[in-house]
Backbone as a ProteinNet text record, in pm:
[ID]
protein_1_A
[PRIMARY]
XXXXXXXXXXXXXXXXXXXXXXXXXXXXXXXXXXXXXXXXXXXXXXXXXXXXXXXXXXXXXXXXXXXXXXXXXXXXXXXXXXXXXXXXXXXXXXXXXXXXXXXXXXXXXXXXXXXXXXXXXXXXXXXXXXXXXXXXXXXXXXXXXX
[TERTIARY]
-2046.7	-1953.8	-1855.7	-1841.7	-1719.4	-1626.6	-1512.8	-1397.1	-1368.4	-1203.8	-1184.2	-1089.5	-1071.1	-1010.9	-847.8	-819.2	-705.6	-578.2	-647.3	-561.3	-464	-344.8	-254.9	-185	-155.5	-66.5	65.5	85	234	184.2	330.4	318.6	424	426	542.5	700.9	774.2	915.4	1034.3	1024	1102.6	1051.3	1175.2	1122.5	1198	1172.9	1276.5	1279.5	1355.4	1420.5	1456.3	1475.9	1473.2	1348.5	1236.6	1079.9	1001.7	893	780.5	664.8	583.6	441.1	430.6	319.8	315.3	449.6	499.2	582.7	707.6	735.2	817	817.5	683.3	647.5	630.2	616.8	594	651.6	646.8	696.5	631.3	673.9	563	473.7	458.4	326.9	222.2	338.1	215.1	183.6	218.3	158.3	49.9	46.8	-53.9	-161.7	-147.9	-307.1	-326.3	-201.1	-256.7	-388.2	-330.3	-414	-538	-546.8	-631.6	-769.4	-725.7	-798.3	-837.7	-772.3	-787.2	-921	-908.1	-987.4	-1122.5	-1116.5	-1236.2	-1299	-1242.2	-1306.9	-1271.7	-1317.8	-1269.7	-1340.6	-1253	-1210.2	-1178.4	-1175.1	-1153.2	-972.5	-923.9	-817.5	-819.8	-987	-1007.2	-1030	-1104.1	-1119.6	-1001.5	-935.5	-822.3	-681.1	-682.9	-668.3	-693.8	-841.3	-889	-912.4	-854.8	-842.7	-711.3	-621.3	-465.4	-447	-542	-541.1	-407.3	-420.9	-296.5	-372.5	-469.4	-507.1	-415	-342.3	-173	-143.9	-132.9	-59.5	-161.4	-258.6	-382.7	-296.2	-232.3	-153.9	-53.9	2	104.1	54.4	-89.7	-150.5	-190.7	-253.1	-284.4	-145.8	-69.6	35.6	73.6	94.6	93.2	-10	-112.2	-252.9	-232	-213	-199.1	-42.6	6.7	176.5	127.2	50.8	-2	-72.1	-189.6	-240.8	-164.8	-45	58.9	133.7	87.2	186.7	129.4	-41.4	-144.9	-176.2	-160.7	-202.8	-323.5	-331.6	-516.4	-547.9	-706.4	-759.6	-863.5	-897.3	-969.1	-1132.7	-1218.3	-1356.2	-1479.6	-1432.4	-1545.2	-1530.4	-1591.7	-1607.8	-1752.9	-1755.2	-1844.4	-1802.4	-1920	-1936.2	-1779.7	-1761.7	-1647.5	-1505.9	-1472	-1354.1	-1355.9	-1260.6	-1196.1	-1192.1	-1294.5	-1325.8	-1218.7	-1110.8	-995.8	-1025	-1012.5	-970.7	-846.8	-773.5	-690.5	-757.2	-647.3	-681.8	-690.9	-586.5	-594.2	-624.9	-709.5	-757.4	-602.9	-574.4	-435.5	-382.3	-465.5	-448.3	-416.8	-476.7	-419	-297.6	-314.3	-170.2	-35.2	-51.8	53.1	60.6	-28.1	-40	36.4	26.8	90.7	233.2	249.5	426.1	470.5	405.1	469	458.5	437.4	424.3	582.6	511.5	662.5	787.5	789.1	895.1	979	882.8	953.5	973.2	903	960.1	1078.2	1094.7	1237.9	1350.7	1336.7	1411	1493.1	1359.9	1418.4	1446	1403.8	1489.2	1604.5	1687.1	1789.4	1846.9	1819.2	1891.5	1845.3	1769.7	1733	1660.6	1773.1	1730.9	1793.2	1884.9	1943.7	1781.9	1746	1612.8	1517.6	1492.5	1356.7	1382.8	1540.2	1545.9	1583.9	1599.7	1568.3	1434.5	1348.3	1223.6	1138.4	1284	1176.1	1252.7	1361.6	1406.4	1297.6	1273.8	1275.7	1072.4	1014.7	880.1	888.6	1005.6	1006.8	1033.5	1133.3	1157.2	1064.3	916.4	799.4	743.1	760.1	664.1	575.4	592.7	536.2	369.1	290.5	184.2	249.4	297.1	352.6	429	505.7	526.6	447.4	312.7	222.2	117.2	115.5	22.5	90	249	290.7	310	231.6	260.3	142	53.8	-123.2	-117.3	-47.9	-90.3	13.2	134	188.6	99.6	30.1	-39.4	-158.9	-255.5	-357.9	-296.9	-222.8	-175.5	-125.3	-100.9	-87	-197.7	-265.1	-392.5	-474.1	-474.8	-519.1	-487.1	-340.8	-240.4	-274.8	-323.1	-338.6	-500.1
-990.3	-1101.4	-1075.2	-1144.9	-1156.4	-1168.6	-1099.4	-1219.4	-1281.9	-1353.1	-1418.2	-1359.9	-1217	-1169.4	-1194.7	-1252.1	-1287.6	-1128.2	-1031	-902.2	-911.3	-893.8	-827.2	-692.1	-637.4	-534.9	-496.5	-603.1	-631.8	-489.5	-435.4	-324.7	-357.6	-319.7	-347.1	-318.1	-419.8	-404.8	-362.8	-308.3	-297.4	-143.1	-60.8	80.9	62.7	21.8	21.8	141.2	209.9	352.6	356.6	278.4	295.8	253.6	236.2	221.1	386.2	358.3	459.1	403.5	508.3	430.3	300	266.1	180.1	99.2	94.5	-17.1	-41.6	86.9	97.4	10.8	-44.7	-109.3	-271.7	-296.9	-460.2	-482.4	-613	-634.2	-626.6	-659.9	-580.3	-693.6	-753	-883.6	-820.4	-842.8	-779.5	-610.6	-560.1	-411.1	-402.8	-448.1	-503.8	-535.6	-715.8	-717.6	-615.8	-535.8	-462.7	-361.9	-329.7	-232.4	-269.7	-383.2	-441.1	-481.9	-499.5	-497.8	-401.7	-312.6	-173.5	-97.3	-125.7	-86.5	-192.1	-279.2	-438.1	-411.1	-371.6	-374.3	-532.8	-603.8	-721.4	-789.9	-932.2	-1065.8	-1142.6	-1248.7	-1361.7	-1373.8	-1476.5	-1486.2	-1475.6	-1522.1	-1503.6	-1379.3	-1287.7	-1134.4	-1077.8	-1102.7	-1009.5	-1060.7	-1166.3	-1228.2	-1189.1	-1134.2	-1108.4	-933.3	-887.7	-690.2	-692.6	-767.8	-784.4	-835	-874.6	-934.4	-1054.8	-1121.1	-1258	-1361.3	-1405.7	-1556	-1649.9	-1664.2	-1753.1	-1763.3	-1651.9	-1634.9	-1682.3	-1782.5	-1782.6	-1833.4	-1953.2	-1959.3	-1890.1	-1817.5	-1730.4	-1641.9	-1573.9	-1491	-1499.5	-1690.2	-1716.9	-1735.7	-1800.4	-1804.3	-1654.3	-1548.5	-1429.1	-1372.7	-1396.1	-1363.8	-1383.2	-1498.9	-1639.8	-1592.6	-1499.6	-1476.2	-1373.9	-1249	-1103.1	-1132.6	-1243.4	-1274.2	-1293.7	-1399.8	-1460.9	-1304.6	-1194.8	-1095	-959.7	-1033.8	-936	-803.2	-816.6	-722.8	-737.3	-888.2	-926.7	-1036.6	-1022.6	-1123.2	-1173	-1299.1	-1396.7	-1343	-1346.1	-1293.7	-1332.7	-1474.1	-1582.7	-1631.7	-1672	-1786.6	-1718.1	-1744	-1684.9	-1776.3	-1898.8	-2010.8	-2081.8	-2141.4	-2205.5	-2169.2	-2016.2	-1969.8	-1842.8	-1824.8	-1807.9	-1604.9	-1548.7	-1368.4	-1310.1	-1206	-1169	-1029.1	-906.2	-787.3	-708.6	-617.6	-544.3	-505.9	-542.8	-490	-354.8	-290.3	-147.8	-91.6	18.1	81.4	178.6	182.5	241.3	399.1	474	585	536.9	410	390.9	355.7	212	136.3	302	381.4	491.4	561.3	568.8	681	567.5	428.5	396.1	399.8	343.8	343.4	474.7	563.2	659.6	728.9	688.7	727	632.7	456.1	395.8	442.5	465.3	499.5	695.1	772.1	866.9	845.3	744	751.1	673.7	564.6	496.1	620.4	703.2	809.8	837.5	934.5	987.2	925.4	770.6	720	721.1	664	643.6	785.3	888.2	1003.6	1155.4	1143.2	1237.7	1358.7	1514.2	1616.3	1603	1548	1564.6	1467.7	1344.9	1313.6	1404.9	1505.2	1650.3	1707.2	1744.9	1849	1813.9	1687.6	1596	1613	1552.2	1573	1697.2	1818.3	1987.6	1984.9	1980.9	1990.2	1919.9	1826.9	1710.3	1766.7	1828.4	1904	1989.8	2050.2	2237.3	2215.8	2161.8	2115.9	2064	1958	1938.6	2059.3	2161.6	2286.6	2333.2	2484.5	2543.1	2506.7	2440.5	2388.9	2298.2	2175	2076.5	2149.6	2263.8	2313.1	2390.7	2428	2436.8	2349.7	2244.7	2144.7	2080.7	2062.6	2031.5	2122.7	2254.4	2357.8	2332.9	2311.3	2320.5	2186.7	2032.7	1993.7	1963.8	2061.3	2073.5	2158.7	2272.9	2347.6	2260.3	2197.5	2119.4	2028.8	1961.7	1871.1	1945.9	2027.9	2133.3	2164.3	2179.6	2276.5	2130.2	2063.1	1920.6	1917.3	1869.9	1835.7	1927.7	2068.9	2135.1	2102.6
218.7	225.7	338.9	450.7	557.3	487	561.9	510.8	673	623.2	709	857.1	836.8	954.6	942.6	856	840.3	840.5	831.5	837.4	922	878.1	1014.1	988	1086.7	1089.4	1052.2	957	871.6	771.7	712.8	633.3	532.1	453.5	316	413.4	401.2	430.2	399.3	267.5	154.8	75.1	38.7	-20.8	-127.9	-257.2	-339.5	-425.6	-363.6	-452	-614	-671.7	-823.7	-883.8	-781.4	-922.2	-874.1	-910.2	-892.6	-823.3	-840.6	-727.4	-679.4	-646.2	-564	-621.8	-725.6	-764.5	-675.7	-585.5	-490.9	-400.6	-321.6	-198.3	-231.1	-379.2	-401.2	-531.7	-551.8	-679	-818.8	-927.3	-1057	-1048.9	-1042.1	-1065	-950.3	-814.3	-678.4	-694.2	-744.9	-762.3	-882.1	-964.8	-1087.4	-1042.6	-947	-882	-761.2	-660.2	-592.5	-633.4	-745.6	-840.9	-871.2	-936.9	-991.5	-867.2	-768	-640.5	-607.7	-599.6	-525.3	-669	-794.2	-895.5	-914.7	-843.1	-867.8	-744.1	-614.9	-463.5	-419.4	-480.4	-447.5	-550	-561.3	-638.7	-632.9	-784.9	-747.2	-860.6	-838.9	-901.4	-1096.3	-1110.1	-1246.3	-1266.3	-1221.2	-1248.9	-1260.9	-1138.4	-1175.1	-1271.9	-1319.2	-1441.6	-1573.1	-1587.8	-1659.4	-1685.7	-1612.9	-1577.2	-1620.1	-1552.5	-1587.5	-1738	-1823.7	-1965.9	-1945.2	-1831.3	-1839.8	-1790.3	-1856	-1849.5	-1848.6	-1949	-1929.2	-1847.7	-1713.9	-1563.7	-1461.3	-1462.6	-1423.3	-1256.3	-1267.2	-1154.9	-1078.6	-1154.2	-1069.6	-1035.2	-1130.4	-1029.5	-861.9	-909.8	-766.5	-663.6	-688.2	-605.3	-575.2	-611.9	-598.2	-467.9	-519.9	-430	-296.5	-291.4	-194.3	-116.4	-163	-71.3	-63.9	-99.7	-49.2	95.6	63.2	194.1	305.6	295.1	350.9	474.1	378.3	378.7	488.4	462.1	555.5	433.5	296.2	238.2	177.9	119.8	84	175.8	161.9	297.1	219.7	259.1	188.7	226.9	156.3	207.3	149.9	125.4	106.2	-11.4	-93.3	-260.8	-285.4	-434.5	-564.4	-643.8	-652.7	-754.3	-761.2	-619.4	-567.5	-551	-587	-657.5	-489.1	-457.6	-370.3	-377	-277.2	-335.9	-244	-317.8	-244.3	-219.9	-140.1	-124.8	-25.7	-58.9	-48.1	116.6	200.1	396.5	341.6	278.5	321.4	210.1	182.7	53.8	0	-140.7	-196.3	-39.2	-37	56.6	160.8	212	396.7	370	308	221.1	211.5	161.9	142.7	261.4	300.7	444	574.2	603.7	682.7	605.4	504.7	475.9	485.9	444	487.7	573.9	689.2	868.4	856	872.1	897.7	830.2	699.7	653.9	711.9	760.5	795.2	967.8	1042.3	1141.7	1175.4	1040.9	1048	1027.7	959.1	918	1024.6	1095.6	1187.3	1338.9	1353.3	1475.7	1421.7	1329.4	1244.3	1236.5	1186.2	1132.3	1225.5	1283.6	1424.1	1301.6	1352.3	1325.2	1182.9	1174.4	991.1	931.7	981.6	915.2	837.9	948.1	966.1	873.3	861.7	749.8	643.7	623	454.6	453	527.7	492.8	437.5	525.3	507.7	356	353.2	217.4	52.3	98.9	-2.4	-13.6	114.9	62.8	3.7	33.2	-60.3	-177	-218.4	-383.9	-450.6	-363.9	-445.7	-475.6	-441.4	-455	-366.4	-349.7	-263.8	-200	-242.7	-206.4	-109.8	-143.6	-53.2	68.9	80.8	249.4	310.6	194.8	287	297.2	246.3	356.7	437.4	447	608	694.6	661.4	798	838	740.3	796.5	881	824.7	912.8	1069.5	1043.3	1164.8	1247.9	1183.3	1260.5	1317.1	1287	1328.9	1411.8	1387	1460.8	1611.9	1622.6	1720.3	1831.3	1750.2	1746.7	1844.3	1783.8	1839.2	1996.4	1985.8	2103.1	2232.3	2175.8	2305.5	2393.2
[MASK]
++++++++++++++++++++++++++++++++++++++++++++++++++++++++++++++++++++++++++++++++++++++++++++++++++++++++++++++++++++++++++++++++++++++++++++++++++

């Protein structure tokens, strides 16, 4: 199934610091079908209706859908027995891996070297595994460059 190309390079705008996972980057309705997409591969507004157990919400799902697209996060990719087949541009890992490129390079245009060392801080307190996979991939990334 094509879709329609409709992707853009728009990324979530918004980090809201008092939720958790993805719930951070969208709102609870749009993180639900994000999910629900990202777990279906792709759909139609009834499937993921029907994964979400809210048939009742059959429209606000779609109006929902229909403003993700709007948003460059789902892209339209054809009809299945007239009903409109949706999937997620970016799989959950890219989706996190660009916000969090954009979000630490807003950091540090904004906050320079105090940025870096929130960031070295805020890995070490996850635990010693986490400062060493940003040495490995400072080191590769290195290792690359030359």
């Amino acid at each position: 199934m094509g879709c329609d190309g409709m992707a853009t390079e728009r990324v979530v705008q918004a980090y809201k610091l008092d939720r958790s996972g993805i719930g951070r980057l969208f709102g609870e309705l749009e993180a639900s079908i994000m999910e629900a997409l990202w777990t279906l591969g792709e759909g139609t507004v009834a499937s993921v209706s029907a994964l979400l157990d809210a048939p009742q919400q059959y429209t606000t799902i779609q109006t929902v859908m229909n403003r993700l697209v709007e948003k460059g996060m789902l892209e339209r990719c054809g009809r299945t027995g007239g009903a409109v087949v949706y999937r997620a541009v970016r799989s959950r890992d890219a989706l996190i891996e660009r916000v969090s490129r954009d979000l630490v390079a807003s950091l540090l245009a904004d906050f320079g070297n105090a940025g870096v060392a929130g960031m070295v801080d805020a890995v070490e307190q996850a635990g010693p595994e986490q400062l060493d996979a940003l040495e490995a991939q400072i080191k590769a990334r290195r290792r690359a460059a030359r």
